[in-house]
Each structure stands twice: as C-alpha cells, then as structure tokens.
C-alpha positions, 0 to 999 in steps of 0.5 A: 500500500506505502510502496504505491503511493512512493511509486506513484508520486515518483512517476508522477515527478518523472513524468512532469519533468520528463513532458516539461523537458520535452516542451522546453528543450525540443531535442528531437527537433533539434537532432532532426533538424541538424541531421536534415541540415548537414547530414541528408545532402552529404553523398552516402559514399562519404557517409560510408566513409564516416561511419567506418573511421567513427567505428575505428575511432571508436573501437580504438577508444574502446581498446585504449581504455581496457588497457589502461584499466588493466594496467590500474588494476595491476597497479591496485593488485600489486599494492594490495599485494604488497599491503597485505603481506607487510600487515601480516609480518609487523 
C-alpha cells in the first residue's frame, strides 16, 4: 500500500519533468533538424566513409581504455599485494 503511493508520486515527478523537458528543450527537433541540415545532402559514399573511421575511432577508444584499466588494476593488485603481506609480518 506505502510502496504505491512512493511509486506513484515518483512517476508522477518523472513524468512532469520528463513532458516539461520535452516542451522546453525540443531535442528531437533539434537532432532532426541538424541531421536534415548537414547530414541528408552529404553523398552516402562519404557517409560510408564516416561511419567506418567513427567505428575505428571508436573501437580504438574502446581498446585504449581496457588497457589502461588493466594496467590500474595491476597497479591496485600489486599494492594490495604488497599491503597485505607487510600487515601480516609487523
């Protein structure tokens, strides 16, 4: 009985947010509008072309970041490693 009322009032925030959001900030008009702007006239081999070099990029990205947080957590092993076994022989 309490849980609905949490859960209605809640929705009932997100919704008012969300309809205030959508009349105030129009986003989707905008990205249809940028799109049919610049996007639409540009000839589809060189969208082609952009969209495999975003992919590349972004799967670089990607890889970059996963070595990098490997690196951290052998860092944070390592520590934790070395923390551990100082604590034991004090």
């Amino acid at each position: 009985m309490m849980w609905d009322v949490v859960k209605n009032f809640f929705m009932n925030i997100f919704g008012s947010i969300n309809g205030y959001l959508m009349e105030t900030l129009n986003l989707d008009g905008l990205f249809l509008g940028l799109y049919e702007q610049y996007v639409q006239p540009i000839p589809e081999l060189f969208k082609i072309l952009g969209a495999v070099f975003l992919l590349i990029v972004i799967v670089l990205g990607v890889i970059s970041f996963v070595k990098k947080m490997l690196k951290l957590f052998i860092v944070i092993a390592i520590i934790m490693a070395i923390v551990f076994f100082a604590s034991q022989y004090a």
